[in-house]
N, CA, C and O atoms as a GROMACS GRO file, in nm:
protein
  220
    1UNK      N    1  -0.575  -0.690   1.487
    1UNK     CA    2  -0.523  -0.608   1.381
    1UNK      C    3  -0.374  -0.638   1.367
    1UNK      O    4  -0.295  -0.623   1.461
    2UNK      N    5  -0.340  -0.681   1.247
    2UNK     CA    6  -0.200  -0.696   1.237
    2UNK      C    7  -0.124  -0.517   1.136
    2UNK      O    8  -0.163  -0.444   1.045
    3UNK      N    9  -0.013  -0.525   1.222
    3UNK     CA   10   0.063  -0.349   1.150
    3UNK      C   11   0.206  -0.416   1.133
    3UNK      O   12   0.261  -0.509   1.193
    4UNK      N   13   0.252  -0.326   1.017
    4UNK     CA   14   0.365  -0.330   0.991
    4UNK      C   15   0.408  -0.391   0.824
    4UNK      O   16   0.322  -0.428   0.744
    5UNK      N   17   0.512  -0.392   0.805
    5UNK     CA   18   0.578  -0.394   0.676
    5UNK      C   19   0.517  -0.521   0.636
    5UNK      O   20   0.531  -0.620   0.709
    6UNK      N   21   0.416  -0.530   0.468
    6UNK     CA   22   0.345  -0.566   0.404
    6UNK      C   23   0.467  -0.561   0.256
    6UNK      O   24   0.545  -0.472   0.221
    7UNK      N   25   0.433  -0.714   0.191
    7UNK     CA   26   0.493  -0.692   0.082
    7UNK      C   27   0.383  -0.657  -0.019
    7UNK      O   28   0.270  -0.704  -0.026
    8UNK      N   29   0.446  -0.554  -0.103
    8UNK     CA   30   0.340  -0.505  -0.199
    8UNK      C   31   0.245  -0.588  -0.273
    8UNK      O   32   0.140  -0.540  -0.314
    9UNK      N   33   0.280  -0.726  -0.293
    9UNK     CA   34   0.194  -0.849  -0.414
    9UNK      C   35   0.117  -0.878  -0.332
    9UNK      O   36   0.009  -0.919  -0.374
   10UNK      N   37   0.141  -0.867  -0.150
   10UNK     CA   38   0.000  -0.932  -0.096
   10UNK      C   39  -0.067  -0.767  -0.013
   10UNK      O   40  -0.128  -0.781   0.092
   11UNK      N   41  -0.050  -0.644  -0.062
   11UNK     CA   42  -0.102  -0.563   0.021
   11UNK      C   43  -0.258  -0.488  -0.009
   11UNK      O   44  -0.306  -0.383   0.036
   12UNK      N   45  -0.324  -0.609  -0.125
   12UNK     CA   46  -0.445  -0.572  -0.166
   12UNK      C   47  -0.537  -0.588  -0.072
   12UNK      O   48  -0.578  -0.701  -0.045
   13UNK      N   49  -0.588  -0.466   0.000
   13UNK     CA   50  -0.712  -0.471   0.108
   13UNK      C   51  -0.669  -0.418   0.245
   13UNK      O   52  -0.745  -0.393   0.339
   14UNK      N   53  -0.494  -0.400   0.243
   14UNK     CA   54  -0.473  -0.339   0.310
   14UNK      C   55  -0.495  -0.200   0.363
   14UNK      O   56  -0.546  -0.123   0.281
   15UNK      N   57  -0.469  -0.152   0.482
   15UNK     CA   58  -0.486  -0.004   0.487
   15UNK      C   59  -0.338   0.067   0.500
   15UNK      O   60  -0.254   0.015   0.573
   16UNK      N   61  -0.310   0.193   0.427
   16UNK     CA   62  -0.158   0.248   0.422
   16UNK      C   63  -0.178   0.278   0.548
   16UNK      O   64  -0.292   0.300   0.590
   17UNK      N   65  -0.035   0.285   0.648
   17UNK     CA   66   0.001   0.342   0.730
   17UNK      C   67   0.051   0.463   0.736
   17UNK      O   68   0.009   0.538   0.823
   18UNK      N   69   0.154   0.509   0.641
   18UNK     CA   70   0.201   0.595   0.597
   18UNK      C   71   0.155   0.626   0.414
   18UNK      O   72   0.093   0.552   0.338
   19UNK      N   73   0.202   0.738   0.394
   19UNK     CA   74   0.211   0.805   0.283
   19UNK      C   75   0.294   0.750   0.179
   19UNK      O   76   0.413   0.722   0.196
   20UNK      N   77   0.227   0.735   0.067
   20UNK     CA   78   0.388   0.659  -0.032
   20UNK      C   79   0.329   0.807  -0.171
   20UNK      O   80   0.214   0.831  -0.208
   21UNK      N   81   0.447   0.867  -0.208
   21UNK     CA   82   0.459   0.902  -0.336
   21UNK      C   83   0.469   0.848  -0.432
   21UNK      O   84   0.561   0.767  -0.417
   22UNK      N   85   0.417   0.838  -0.560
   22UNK     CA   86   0.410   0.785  -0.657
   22UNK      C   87   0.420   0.885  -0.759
   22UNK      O   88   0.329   0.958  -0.798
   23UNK      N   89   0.556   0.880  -0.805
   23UNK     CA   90   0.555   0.979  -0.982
   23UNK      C   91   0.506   1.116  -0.926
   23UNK      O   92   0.566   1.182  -0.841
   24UNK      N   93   0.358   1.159  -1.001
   24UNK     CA   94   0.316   1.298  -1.018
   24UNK      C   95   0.189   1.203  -0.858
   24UNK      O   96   0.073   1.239  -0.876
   25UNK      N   97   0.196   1.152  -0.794
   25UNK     CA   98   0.061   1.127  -0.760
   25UNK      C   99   0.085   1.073  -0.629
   25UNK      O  100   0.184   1.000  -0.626
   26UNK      N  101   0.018   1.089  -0.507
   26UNK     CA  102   0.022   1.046  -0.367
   26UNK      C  103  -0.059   0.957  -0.350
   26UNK      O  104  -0.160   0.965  -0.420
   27UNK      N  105  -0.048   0.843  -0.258
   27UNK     CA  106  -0.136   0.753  -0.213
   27UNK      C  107  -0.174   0.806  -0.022
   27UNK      O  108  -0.097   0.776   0.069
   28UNK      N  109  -0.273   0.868  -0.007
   28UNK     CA  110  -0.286   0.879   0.147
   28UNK      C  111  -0.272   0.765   0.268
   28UNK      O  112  -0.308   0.648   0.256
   29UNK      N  113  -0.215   0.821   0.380
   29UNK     CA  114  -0.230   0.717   0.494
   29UNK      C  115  -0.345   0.716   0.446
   29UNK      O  116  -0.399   0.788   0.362
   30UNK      N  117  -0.390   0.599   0.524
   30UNK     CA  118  -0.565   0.536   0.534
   30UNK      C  119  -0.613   0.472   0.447
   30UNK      O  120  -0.702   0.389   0.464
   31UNK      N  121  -0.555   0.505   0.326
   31UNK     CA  122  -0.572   0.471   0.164
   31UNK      C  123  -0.593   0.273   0.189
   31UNK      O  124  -0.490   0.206   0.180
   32UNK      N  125  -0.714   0.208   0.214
   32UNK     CA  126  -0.736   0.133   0.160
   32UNK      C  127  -0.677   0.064   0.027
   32UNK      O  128  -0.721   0.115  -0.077
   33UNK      N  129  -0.616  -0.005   0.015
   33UNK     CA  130  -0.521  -0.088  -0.146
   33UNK      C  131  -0.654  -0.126  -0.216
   33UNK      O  132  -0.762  -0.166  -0.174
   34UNK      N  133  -0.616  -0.104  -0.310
   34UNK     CA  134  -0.729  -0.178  -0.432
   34UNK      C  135  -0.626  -0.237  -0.498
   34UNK      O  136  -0.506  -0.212  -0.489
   35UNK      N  137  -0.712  -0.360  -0.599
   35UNK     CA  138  -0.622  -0.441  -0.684
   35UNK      C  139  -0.487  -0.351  -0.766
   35UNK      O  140  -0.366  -0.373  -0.762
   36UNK      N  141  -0.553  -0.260  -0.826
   36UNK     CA  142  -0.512  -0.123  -0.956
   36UNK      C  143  -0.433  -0.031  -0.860
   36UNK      O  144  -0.359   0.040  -0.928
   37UNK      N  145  -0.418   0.000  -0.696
   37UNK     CA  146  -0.286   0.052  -0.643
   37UNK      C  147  -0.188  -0.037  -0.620
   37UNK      O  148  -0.072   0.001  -0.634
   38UNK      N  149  -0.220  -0.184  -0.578
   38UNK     CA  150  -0.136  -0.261  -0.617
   38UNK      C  151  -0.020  -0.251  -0.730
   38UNK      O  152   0.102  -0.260  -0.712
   39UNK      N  153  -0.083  -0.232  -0.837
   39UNK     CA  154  -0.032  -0.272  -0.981
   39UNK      C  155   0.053  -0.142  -0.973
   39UNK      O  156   0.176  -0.142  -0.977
   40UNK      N  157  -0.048   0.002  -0.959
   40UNK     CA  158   0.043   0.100  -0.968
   40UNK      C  159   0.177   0.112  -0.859
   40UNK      O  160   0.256   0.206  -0.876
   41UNK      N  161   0.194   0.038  -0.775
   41UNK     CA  162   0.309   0.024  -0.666
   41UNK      C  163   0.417  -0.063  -0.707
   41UNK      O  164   0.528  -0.036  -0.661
   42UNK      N  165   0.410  -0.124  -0.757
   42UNK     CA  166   0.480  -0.265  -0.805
   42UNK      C  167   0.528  -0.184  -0.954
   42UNK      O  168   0.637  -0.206  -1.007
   43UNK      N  169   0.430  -0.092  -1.006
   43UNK     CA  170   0.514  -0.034  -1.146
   43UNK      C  171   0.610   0.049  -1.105
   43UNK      O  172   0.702   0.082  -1.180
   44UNK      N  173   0.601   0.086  -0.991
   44UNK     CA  174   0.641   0.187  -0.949
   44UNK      C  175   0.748   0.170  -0.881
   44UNK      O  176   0.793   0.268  -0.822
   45UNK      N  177   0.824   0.022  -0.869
   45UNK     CA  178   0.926  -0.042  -0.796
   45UNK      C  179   0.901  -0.062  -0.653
   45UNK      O  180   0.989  -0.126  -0.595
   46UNK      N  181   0.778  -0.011  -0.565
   46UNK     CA  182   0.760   0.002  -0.466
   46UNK      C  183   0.757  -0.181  -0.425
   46UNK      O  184   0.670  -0.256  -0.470
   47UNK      N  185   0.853  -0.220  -0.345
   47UNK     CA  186   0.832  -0.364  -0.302
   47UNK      C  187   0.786  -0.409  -0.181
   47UNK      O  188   0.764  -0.530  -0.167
   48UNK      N  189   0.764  -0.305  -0.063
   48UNK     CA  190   0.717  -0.314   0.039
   48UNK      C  191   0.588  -0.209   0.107
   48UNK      O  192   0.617  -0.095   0.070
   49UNK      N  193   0.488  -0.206   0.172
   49UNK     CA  194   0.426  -0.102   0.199
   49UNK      C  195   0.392  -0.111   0.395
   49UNK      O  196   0.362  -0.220   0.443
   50UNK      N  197   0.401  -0.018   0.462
   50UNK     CA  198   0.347  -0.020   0.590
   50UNK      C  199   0.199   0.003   0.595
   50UNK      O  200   0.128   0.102   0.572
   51UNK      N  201   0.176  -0.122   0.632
   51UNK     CA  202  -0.003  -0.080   0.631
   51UNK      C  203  -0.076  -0.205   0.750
   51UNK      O  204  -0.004  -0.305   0.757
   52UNK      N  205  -0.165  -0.210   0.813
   52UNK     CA  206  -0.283  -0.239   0.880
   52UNK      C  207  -0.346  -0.314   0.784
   52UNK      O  208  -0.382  -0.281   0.672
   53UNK      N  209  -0.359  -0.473   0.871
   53UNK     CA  210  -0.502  -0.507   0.870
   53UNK      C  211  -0.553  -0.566   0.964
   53UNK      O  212  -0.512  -0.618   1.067
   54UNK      N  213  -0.697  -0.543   0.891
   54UNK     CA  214  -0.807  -0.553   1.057
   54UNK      C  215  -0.822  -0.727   1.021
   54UNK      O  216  -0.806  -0.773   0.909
   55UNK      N  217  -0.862  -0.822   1.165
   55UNK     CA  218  -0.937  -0.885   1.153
   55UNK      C  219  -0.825  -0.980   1.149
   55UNK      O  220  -0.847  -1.100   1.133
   0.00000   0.00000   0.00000
């Protein structure tokens, strides 16, 4: 398992480590990335994310 600071363009499939706020809307630890939180992170200026992956 690799942890730690993930840049947002490659953090699709990742798992969040922490909590990120977004606008009116939260992304949970654990929160699995999908393509479309991607996009919403990157709109969102977010350029880095802490997250897990397995394998």
């Amino acid at each position: 398992m690799d942890f730690g600071e993930i840049a947002t363009d490659r953090a699709e499939g990742a798992i969040l480590a922490h909590a990120v706020r977004l606008g009116g809307g939260l992304f949970k630890k654990g929160r699995v990335l999908s393509s479309a939180d991607v996009e919403a992170l990157r709109a969102a200026g977010v350029a880095h994310v802490f997250a897990a992956r397995l394998g």
